[in-house]
C-alpha atoms as a printed R data frame, in Angstrom:
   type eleno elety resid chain resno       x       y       z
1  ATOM     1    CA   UNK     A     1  10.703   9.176  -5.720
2  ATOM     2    CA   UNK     A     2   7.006   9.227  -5.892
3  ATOM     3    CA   UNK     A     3   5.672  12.065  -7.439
4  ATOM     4    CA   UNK     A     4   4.386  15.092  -5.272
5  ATOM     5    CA   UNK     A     5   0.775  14.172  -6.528
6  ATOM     6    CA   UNK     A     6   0.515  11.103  -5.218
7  ATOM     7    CA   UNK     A     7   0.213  11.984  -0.994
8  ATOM     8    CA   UNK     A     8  -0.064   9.510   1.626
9  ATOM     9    CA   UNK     A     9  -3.907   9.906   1.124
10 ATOM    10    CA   UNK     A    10  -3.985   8.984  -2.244
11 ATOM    11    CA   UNK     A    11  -1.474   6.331  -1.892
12 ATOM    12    CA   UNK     A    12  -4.018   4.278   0.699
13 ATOM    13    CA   UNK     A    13  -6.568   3.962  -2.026
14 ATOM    14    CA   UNK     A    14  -4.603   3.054  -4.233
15 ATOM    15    CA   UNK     A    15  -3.189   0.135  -2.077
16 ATOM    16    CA   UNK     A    16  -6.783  -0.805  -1.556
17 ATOM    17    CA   UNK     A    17  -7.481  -1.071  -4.735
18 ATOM    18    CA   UNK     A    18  -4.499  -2.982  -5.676
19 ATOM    19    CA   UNK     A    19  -5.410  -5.672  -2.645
20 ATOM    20    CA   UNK     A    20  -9.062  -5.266  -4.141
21 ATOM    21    CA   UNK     A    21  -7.190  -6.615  -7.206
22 ATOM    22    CA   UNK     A    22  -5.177  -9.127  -5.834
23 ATOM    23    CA   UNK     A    23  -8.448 -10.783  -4.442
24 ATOM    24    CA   UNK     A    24 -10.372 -10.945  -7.789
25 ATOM    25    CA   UNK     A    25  -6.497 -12.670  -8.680
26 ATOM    26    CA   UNK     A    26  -7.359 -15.037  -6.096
27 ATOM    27    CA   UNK     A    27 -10.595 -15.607  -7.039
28 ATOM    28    CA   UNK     A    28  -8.769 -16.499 -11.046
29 ATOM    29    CA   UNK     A    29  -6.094 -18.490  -9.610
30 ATOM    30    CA   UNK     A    30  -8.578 -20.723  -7.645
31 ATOM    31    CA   UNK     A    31 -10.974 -21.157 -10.777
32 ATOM    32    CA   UNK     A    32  -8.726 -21.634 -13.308
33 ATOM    33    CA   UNK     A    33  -5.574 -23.289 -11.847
34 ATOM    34    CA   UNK     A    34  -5.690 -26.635 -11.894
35 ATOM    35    CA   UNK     A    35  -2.197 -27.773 -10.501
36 ATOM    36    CA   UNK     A    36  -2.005 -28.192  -6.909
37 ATOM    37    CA   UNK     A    37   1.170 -27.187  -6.177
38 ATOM    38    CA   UNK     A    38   1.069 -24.178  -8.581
39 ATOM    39    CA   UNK     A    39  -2.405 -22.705  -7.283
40 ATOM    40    CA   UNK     A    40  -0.678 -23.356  -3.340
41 ATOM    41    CA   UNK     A    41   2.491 -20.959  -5.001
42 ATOM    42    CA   UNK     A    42   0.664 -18.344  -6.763
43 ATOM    43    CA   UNK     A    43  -1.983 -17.615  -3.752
44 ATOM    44    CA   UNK     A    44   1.291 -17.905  -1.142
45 ATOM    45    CA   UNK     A    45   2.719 -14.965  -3.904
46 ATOM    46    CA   UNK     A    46  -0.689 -13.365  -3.373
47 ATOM    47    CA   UNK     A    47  -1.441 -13.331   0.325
48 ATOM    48    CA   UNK     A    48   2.119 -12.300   1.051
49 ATOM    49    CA   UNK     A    49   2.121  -9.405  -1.595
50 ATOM    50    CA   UNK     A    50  -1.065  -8.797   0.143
51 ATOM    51    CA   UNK     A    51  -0.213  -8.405   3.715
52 ATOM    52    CA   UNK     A    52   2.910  -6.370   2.876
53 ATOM    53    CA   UNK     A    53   0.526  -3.779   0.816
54 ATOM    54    CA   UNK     A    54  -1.599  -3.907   4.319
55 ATOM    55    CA   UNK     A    55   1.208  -3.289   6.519
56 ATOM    56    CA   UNK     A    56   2.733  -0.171   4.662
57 ATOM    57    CA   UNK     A    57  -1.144   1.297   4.402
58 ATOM    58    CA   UNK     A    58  -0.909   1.193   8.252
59 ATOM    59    CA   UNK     A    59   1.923   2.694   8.200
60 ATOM    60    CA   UNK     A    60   0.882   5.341   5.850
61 ATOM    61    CA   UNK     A    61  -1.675   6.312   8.559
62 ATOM    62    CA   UNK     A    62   0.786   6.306  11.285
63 ATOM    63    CA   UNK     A    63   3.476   8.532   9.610
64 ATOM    64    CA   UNK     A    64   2.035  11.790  10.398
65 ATOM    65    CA   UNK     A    65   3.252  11.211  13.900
66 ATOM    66    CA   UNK     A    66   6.884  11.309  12.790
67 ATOM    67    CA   UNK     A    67   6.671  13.905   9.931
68 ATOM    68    CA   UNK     A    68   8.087  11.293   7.492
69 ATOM    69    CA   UNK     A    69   6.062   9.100   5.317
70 ATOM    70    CA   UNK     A    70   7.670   6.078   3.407
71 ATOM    71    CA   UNK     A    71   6.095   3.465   1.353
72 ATOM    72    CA   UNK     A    72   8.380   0.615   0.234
73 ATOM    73    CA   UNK     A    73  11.404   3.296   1.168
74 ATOM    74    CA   UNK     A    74  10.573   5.864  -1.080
75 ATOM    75    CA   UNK     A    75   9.011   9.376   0.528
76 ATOM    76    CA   UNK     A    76   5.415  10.234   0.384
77 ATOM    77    CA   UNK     A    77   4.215  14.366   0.583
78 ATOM    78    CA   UNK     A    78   1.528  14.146   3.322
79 ATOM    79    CA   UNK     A    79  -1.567  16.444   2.591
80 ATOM    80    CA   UNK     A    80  -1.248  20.100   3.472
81 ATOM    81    CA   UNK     A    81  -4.625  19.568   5.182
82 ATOM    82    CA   UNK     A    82  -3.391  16.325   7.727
83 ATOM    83    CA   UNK     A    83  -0.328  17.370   7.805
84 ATOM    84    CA   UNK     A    84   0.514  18.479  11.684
85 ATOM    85    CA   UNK     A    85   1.770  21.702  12.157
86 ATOM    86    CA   UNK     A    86   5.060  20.807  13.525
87 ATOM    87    CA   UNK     A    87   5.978  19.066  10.082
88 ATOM    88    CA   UNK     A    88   5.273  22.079   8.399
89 ATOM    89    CA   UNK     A    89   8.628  24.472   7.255
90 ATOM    90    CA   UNK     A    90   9.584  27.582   8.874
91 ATOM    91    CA   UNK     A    91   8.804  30.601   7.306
């Protein structure tokens, strides 16, 4: 479980950063690694790590539709101020 501090907000910054990361990673790999086929490997590692981090972000933003926010399976507290009323308890 992710812990209740770390909201769907939070969590697309974070997944940002991390892609803001894996660039500068690219950036190493294509500097420094001089094998062919091991550069082609670690930036196909890379770009796929990458679009999956993109894809759940989008789906971050989309999950206040349907009350339930996942990222990699594991729930995500939306913020009490995005957070529709309809996915708020009862009383």
């Amino acid at each position: 479980m992710v812990p209740d501090w770390l909201d769907a907000e939070r969590l697309e910054w974070v997944i940002l950063a991390v892609i803001g990361g894996l660039l500068v990673s690219v950036y190493v790999v294509l500097n420094f690694v001089r094998k062919v086929v091991t550069k082609f490997l670690l930036l196909l590692v890379i770009a796929g790590l990458g679009v999956s981090l993109w894809i759940q972000r989008a789906d971050l933003r989309a999950c206040a539709e349907t009350c339930q926010c996942t990222l990699y399976g594991e729930s995500v507290a939306l913020p009490e101020d995005r957070r529709p009323e309809r996915c708020n308890p009862g009383p």
